[in-house]
PyMOL Python script that loads the backbone (N, CA, C, O; Angstrom):
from pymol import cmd

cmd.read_pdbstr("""\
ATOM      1  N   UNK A   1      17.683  -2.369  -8.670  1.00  0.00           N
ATOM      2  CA  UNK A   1      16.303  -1.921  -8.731  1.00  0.00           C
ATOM      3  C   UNK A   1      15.459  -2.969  -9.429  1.00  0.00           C
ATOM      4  O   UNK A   1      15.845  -4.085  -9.775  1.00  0.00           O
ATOM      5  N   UNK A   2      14.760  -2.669  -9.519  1.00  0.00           N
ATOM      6  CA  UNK A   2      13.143  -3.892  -9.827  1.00  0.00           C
ATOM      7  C   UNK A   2      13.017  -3.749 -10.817  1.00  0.00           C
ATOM      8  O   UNK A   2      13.088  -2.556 -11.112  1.00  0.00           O
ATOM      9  N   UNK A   3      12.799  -4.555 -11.832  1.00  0.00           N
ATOM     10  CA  UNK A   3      12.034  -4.479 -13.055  1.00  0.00           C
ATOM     11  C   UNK A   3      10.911  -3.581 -13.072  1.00  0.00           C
ATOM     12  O   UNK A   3      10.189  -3.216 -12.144  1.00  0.00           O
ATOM     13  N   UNK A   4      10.885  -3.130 -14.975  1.00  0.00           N
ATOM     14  CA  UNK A   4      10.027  -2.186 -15.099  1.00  0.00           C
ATOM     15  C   UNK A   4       9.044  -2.480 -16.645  1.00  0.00           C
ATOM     16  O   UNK A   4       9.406  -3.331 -17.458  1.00  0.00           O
ATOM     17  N   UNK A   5       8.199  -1.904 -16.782  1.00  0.00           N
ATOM     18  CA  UNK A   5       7.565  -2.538 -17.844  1.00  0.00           C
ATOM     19  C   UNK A   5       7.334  -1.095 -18.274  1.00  0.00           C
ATOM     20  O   UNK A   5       7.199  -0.191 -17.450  1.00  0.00           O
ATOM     21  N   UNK A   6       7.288  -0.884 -19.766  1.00  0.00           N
ATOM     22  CA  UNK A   6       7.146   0.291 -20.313  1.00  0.00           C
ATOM     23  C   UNK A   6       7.740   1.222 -18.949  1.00  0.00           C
ATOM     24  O   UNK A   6       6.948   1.234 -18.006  1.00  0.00           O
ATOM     25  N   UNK A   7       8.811   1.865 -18.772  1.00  0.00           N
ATOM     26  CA  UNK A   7       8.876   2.645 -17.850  1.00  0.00           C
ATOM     27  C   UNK A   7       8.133   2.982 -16.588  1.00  0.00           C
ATOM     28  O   UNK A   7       8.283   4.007 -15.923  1.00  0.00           O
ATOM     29  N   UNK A   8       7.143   1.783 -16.296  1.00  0.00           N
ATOM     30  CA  UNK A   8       6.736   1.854 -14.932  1.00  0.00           C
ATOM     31  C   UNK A   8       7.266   0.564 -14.050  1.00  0.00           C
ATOM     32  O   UNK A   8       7.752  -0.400 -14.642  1.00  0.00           O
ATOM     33  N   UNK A   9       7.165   0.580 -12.734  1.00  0.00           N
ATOM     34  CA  UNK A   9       7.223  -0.161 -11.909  1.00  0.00           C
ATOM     35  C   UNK A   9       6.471  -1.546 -12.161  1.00  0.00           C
ATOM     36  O   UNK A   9       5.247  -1.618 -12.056  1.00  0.00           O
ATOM     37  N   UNK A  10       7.219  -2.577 -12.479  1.00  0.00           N
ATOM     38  CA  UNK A  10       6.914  -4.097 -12.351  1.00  0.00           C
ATOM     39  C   UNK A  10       5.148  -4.252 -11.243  1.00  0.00           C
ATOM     40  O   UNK A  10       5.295  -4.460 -10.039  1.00  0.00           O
ATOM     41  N   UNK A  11       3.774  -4.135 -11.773  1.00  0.00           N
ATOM     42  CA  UNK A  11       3.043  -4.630 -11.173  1.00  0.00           C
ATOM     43  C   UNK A  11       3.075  -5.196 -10.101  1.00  0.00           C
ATOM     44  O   UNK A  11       2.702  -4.821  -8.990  1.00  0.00           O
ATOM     45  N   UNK A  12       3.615  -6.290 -10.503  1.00  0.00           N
ATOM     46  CA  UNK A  12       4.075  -7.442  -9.132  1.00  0.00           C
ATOM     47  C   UNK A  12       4.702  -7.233  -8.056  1.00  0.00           C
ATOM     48  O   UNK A  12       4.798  -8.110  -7.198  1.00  0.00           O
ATOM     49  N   UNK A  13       5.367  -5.723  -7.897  1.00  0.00           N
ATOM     50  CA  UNK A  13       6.380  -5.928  -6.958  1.00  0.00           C
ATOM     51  C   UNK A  13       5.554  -5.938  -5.274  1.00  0.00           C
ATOM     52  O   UNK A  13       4.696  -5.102  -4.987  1.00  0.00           O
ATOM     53  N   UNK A  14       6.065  -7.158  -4.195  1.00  0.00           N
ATOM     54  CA  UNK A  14       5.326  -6.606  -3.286  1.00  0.00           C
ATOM     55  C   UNK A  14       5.918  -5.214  -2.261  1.00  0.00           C
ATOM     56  O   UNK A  14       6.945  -4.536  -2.226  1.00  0.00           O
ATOM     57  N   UNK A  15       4.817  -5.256  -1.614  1.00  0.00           N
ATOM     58  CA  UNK A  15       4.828  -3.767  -0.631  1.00  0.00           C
ATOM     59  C   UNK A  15       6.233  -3.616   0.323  1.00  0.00           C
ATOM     60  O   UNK A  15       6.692  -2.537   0.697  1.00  0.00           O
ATOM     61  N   UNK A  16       6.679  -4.663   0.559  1.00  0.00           N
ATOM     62  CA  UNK A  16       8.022  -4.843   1.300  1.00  0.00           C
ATOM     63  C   UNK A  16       9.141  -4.195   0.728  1.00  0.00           C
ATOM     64  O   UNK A  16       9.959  -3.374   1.141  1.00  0.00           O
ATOM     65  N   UNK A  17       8.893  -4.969  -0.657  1.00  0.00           N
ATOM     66  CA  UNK A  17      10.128  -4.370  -1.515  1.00  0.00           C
ATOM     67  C   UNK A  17       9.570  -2.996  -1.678  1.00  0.00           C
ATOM     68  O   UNK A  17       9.975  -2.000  -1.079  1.00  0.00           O
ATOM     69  N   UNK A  18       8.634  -3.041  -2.518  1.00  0.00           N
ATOM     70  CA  UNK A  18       8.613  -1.385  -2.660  1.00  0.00           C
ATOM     71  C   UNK A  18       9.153  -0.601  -1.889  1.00  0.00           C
ATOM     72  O   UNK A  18       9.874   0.338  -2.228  1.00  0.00           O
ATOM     73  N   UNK A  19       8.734  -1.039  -0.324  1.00  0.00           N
ATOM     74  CA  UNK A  19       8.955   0.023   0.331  1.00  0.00           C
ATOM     75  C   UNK A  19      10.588   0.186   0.559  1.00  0.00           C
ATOM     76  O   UNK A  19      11.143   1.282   0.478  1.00  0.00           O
ATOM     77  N   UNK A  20      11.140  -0.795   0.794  1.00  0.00           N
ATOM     78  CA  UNK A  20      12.782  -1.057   0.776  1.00  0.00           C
ATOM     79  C   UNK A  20      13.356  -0.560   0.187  1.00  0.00           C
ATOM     80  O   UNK A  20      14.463  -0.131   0.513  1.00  0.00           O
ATOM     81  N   UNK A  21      12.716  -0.396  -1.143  1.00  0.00           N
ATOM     82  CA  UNK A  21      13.554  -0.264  -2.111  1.00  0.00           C
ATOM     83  C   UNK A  21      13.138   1.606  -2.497  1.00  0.00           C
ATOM     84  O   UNK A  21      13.870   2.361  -3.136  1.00  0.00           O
ATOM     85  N   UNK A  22      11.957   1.916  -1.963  1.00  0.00           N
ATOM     86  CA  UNK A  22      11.827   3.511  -1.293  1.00  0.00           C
ATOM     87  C   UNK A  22      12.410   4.073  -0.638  1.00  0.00           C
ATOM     88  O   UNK A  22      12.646   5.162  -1.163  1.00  0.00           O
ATOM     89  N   UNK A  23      12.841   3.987   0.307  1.00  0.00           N
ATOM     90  CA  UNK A  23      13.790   3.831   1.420  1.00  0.00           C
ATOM     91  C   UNK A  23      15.089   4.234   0.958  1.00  0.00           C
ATOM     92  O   UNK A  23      15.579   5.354   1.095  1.00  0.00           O
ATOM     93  N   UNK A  24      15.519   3.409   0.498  1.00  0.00           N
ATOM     94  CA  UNK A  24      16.630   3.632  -0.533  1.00  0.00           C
ATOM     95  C   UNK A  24      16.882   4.640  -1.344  1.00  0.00           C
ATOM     96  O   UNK A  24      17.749   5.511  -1.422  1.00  0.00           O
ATOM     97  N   UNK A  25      15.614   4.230  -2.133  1.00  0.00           N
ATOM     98  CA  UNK A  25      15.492   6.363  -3.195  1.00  0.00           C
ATOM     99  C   UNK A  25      15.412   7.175  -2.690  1.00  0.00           C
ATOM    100  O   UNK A  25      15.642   8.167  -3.380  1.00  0.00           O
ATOM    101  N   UNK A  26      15.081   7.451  -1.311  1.00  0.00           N
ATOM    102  CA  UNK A  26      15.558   8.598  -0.508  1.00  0.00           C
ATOM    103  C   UNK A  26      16.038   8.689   0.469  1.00  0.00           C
ATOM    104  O   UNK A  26      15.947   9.701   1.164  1.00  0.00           O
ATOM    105  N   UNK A  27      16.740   7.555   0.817  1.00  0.00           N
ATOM    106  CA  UNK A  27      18.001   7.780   1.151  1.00  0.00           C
ATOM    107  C   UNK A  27      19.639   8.505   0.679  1.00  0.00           C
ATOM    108  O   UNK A  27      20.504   9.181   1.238  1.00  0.00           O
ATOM    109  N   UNK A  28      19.396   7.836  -0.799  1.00  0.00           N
ATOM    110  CA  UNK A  28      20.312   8.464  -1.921  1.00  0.00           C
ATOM    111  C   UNK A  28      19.872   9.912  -2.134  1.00  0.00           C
ATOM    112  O   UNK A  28      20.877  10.590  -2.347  1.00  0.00           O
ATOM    113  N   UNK A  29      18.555  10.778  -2.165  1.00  0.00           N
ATOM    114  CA  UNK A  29      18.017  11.684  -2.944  1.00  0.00           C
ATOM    115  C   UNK A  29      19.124  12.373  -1.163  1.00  0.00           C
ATOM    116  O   UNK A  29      20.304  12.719  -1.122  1.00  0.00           O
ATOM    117  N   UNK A  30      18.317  12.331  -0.258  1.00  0.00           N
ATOM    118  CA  UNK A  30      18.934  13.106   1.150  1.00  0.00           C
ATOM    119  C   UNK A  30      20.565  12.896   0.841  1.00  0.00           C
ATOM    120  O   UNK A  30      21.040  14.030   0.897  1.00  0.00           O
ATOM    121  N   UNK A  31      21.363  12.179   0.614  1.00  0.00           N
ATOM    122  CA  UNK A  31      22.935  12.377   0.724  1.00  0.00           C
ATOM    123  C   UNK A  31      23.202  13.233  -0.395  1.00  0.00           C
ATOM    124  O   UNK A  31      24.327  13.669  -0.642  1.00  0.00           O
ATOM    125  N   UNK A  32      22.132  13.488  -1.102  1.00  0.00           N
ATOM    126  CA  UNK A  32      23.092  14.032  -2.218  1.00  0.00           C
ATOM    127  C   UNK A  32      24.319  13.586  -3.051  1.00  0.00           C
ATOM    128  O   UNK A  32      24.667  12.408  -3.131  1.00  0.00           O
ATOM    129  N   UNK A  33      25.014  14.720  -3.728  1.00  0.00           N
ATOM    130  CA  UNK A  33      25.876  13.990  -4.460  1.00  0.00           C
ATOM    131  C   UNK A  33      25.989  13.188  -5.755  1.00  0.00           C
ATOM    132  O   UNK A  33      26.831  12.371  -6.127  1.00  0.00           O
ATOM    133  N   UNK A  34      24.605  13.792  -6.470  1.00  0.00           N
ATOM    134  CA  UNK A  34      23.797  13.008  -7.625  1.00  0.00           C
ATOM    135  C   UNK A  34      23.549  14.314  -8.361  1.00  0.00           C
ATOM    136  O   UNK A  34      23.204  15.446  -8.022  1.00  0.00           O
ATOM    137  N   UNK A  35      23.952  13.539  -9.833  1.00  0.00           N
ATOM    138  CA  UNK A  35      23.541  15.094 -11.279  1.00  0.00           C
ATOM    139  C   UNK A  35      22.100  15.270 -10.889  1.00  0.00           C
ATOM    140  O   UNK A  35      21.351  14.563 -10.214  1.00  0.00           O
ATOM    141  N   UNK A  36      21.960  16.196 -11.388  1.00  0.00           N
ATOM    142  CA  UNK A  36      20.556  16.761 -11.616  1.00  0.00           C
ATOM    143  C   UNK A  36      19.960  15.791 -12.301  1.00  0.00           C
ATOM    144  O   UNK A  36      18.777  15.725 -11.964  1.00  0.00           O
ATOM    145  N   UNK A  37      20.305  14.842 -13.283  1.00  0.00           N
ATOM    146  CA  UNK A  37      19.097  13.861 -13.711  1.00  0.00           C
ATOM    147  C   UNK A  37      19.182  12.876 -13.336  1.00  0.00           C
ATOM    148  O   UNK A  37      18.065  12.364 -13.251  1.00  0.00           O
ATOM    149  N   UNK A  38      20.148  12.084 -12.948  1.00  0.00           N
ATOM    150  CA  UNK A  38      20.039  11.270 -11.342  1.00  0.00           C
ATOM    151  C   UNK A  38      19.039  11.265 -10.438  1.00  0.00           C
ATOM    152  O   UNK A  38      18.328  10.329 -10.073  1.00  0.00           O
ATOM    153  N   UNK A  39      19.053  12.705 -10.022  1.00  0.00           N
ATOM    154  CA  UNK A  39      18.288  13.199  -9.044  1.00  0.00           C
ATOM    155  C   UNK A  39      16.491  13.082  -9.657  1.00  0.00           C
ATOM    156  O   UNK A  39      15.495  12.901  -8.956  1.00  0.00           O
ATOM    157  N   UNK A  40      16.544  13.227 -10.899  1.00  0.00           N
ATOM    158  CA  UNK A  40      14.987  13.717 -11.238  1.00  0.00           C
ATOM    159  C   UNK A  40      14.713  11.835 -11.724  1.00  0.00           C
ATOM    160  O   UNK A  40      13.631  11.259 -11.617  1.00  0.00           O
ATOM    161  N   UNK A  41      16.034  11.193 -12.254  1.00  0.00           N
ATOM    162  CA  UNK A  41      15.236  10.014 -12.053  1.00  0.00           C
ATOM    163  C   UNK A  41      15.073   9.089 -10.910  1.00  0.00           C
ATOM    164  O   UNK A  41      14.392   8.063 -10.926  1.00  0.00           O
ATOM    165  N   UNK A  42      15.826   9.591  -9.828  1.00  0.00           N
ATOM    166  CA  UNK A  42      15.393   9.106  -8.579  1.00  0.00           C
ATOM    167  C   UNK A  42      14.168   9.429  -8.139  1.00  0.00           C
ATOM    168  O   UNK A  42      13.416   8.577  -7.664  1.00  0.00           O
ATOM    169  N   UNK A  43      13.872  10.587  -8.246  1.00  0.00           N
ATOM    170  CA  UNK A  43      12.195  10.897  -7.626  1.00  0.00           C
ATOM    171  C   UNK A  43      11.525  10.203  -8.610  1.00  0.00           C
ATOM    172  O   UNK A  43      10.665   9.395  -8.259  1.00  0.00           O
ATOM    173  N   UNK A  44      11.692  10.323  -9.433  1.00  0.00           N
ATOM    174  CA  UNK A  44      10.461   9.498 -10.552  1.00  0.00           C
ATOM    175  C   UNK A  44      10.055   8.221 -10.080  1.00  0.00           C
ATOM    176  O   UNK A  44       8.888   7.851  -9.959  1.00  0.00           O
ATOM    177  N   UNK A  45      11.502   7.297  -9.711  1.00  0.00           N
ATOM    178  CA  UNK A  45      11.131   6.340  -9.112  1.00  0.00           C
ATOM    179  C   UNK A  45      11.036   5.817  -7.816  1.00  0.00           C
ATOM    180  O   UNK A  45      11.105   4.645  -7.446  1.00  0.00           O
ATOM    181  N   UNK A  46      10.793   7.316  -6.886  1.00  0.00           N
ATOM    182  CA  UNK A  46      10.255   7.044  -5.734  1.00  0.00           C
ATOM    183  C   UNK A  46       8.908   7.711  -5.887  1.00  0.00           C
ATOM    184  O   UNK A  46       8.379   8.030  -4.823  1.00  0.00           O
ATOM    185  N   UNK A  47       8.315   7.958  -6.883  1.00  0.00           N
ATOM    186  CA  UNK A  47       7.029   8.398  -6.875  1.00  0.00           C
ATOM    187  C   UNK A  47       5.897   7.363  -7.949  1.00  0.00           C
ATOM    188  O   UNK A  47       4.694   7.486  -8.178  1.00  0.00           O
ATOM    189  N   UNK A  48       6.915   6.350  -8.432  1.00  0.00           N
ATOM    190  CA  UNK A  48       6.440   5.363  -8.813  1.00  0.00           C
ATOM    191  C   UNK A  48       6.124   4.366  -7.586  1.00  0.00           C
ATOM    192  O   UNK A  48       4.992   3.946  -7.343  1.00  0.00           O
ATOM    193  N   UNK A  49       7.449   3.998  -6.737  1.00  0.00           N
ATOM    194  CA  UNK A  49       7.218   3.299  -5.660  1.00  0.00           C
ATOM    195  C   UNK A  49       6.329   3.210  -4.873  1.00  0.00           C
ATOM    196  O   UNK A  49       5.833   2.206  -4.362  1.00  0.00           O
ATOM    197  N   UNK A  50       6.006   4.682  -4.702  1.00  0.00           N
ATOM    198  CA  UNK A  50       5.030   5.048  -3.546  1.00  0.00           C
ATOM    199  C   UNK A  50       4.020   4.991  -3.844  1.00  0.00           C
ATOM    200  O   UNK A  50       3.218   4.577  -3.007  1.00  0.00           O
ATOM    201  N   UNK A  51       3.477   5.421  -5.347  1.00  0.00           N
ATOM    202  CA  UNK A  51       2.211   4.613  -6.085  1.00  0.00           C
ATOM    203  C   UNK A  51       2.118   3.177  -5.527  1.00  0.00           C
ATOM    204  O   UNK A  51       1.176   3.024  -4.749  1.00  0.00           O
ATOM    205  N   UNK A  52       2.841   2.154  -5.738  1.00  0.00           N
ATOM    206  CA  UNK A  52       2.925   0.878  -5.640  1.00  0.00           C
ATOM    207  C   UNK A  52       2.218   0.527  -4.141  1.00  0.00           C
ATOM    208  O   UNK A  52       1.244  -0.186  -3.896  1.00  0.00           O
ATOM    209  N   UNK A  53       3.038   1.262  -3.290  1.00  0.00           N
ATOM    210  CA  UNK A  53       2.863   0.807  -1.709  1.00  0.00           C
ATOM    211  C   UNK A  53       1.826   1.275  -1.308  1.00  0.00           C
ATOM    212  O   UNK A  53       1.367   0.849  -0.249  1.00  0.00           O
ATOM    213  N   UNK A  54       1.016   2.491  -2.181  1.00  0.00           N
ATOM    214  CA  UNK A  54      -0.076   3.267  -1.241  1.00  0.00           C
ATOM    215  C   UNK A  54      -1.416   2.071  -2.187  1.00  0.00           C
ATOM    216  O   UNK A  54      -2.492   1.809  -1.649  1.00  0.00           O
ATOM    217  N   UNK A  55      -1.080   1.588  -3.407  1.00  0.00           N
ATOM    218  CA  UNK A  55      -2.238   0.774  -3.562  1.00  0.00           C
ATOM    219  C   UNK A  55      -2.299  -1.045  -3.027  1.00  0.00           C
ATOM    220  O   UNK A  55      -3.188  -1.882  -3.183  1.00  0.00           O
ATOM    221  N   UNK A  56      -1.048  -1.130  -2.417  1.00  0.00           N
ATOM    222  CA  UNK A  56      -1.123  -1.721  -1.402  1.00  0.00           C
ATOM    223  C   UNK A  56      -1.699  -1.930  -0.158  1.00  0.00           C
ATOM    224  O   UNK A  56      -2.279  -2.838   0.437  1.00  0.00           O
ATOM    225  N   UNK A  57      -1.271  -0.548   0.078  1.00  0.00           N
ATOM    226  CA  UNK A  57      -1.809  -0.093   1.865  1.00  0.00           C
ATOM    227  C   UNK A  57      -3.706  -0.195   1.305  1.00  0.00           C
ATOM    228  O   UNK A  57      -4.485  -1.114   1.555  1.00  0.00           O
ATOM    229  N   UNK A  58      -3.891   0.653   0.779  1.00  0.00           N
ATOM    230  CA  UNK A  58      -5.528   0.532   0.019  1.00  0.00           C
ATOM    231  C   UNK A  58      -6.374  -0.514   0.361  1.00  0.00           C
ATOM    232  O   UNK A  58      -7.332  -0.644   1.123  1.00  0.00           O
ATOM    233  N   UNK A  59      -5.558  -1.458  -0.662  1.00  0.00           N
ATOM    234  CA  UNK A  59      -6.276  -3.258  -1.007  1.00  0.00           C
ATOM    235  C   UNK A  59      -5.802  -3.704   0.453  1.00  0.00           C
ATOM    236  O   UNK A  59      -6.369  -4.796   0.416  1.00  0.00           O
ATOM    237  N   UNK A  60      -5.456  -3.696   1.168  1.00  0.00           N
ATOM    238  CA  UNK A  60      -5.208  -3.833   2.762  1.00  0.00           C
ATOM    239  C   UNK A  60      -6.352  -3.558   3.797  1.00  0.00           C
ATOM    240  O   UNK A  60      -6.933  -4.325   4.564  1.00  0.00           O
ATOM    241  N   UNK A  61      -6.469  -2.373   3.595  1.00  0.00           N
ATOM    242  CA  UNK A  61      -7.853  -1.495   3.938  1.00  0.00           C
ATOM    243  C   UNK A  61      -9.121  -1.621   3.502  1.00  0.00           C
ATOM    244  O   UNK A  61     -10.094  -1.445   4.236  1.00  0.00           O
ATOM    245  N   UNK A  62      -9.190  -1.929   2.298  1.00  0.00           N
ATOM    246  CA  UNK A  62     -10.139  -2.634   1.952  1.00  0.00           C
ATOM    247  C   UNK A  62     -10.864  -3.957   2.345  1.00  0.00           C
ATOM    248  O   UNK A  62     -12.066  -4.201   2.458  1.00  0.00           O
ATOM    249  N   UNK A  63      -9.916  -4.622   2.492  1.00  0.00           N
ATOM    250  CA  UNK A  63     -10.146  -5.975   3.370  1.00  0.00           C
ATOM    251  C   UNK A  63     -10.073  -6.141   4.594  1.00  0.00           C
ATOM    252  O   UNK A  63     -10.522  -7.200   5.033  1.00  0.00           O
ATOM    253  N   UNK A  64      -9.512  -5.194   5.500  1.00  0.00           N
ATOM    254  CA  UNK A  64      -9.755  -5.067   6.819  1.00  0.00           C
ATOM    255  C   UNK A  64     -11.443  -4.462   7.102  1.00  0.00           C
ATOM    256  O   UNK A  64     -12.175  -4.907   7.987  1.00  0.00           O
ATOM    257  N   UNK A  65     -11.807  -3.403   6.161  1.00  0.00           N
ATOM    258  CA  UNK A  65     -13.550  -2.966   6.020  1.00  0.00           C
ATOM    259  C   UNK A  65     -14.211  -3.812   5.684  1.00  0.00           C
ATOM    260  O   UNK A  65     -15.363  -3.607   6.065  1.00  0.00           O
ATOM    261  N   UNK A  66     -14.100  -4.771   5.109  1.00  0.00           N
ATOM    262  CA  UNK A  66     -14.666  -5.596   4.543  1.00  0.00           C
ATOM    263  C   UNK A  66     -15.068  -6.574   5.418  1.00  0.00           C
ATOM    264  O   UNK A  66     -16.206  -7.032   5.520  1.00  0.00           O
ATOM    265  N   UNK A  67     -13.784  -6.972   6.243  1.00  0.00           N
ATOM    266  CA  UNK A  67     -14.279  -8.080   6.908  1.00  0.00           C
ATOM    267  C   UNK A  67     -14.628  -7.531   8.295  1.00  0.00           C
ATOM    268  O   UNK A  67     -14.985  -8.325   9.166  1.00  0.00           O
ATOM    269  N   UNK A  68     -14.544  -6.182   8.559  1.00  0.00           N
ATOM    270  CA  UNK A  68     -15.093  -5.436   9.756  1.00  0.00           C
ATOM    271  C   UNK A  68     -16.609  -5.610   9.777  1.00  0.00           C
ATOM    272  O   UNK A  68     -17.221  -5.959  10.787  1.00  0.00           O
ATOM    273  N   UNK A  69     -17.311  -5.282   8.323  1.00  0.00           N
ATOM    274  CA  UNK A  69     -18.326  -5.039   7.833  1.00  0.00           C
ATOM    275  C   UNK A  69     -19.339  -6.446   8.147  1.00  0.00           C
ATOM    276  O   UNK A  69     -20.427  -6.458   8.723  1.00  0.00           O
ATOM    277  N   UNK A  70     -18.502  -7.712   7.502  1.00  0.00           N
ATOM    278  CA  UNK A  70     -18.925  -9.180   7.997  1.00  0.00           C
ATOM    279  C   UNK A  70     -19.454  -9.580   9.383  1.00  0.00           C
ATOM    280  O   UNK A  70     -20.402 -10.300   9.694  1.00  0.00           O
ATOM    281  N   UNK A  71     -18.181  -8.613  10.441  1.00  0.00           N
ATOM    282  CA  UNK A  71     -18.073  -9.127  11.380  1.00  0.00           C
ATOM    283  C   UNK A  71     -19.441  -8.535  11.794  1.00  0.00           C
ATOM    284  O   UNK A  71     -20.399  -9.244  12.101  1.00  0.00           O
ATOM    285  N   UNK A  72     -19.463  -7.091  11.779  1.00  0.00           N
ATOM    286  CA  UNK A  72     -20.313  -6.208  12.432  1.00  0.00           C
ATOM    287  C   UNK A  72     -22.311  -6.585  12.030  1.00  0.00           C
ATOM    288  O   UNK A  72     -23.367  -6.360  12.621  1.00  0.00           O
ATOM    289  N   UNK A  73     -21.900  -7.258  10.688  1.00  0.00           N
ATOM    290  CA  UNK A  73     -23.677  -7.881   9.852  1.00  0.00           C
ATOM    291  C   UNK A  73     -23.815  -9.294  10.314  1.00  0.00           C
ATOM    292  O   UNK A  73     -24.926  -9.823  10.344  1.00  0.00           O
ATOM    293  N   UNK A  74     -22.612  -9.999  10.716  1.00  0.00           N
ATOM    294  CA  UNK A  74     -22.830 -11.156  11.449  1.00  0.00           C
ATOM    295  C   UNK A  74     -23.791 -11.156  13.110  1.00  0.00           C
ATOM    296  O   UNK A  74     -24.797 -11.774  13.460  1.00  0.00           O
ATOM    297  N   UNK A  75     -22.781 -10.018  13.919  1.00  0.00           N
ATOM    298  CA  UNK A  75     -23.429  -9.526  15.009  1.00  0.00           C
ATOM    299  C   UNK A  75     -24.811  -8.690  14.771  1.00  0.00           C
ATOM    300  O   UNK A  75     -25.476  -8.618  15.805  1.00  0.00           O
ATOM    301  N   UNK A  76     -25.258  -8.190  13.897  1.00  0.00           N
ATOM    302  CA  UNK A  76     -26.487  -7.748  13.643  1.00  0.00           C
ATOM    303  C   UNK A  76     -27.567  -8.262  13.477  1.00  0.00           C
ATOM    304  O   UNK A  76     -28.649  -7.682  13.394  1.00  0.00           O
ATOM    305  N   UNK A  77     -27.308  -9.638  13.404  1.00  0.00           N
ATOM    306  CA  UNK A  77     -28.251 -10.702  12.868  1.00  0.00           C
ATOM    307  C   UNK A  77     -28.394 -11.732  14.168  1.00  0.00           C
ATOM    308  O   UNK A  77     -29.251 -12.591  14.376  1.00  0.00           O
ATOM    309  N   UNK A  78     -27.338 -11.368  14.901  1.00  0.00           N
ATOM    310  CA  UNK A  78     -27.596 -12.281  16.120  1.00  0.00           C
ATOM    311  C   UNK A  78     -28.286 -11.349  17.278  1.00  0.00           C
ATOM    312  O   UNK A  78     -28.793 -11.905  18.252  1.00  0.00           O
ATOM    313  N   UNK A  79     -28.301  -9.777  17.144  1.00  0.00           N
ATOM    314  CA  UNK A  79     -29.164  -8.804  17.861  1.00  0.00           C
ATOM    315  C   UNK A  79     -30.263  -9.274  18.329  1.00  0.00           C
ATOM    316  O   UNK A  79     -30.378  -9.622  19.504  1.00  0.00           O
ATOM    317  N   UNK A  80     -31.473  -9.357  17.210  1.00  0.00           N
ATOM    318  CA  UNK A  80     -32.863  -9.347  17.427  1.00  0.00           C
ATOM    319  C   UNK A  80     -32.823 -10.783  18.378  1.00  0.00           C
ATOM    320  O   UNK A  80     -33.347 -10.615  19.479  1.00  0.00           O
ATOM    321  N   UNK A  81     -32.461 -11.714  18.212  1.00  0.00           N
ATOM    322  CA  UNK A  81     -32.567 -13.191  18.520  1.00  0.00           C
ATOM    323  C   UNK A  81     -31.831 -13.052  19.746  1.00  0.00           C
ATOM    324  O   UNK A  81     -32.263 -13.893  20.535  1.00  0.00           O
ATOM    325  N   UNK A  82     -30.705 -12.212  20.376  1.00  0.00           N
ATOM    326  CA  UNK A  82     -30.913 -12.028  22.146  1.00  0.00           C
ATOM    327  C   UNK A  82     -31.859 -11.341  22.893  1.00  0.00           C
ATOM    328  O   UNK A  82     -32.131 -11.521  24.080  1.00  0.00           O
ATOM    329  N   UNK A  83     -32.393 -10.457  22.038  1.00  0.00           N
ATOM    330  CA  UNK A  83     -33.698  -9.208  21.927  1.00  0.00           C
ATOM    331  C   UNK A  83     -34.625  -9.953  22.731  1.00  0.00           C
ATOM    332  O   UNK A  83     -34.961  -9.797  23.905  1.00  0.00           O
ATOM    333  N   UNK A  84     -35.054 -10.991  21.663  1.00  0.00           N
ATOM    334  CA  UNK A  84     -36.215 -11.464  21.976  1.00  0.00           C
ATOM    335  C   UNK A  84     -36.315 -12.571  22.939  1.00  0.00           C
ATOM    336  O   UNK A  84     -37.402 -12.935  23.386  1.00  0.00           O
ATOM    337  N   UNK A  85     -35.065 -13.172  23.301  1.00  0.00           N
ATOM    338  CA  UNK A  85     -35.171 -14.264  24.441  1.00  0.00           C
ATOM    339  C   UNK A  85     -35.438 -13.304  25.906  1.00  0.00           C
ATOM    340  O   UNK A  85     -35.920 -13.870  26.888  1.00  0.00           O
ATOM    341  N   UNK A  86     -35.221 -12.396  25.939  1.00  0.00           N
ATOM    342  CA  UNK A  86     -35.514 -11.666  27.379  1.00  0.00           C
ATOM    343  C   UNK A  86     -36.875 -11.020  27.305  1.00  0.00           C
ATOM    344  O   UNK A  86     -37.162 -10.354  28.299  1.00  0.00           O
ATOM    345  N   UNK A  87     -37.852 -11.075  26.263  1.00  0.00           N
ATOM    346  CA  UNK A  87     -39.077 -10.432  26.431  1.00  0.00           C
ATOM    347  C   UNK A  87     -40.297 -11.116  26.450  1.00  0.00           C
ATOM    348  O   UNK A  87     -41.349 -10.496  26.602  1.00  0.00           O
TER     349      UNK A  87
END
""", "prot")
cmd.dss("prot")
cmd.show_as("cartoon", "prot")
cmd.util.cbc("prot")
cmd.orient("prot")
């Protein structure tokens, strides 16, 4: 497993691993076969993980709007100026 800082998930880790390494925590949690605190620190740290990957997915999304937003104020600005060559 990944480094942890004060009992959370290593900042740094990227979304790959996270998720891999999610994958994993419930993979183990579904076979069973784990004490009860096994089990409760496995979810802990698939609910850390999934923190990790969903502010991933986020900052992802963010920059896909972002540069949607560019694209779409770039084309907005070239509007008026086909506008006006046909009138």
């Amino acid at each position: 497993m990944s480094s942890r800082v004060d009992g959370r998930v290593d900042e740094a880790l990227g979304y790959e691993q996270a998720r891999d390494e999610l994958i994993e925590v419930v993979r183990r949690l579904e076979a069973g076969g784990t004490t009860l605190e096994e089990s409760l620190a496995l979810w802990e740290r698939g609910e850390e993980l999934a923190k990790v990957c969903r502010r991933w997915l986020e900052g992802a999304r963010a920059r896909l709007d972002a540069a949607l937003a560019e694209e779409a104020a770039e084309e907005a600005g070239r509007e008026p100026a086909d506008g006006d060559a046909g009138g």
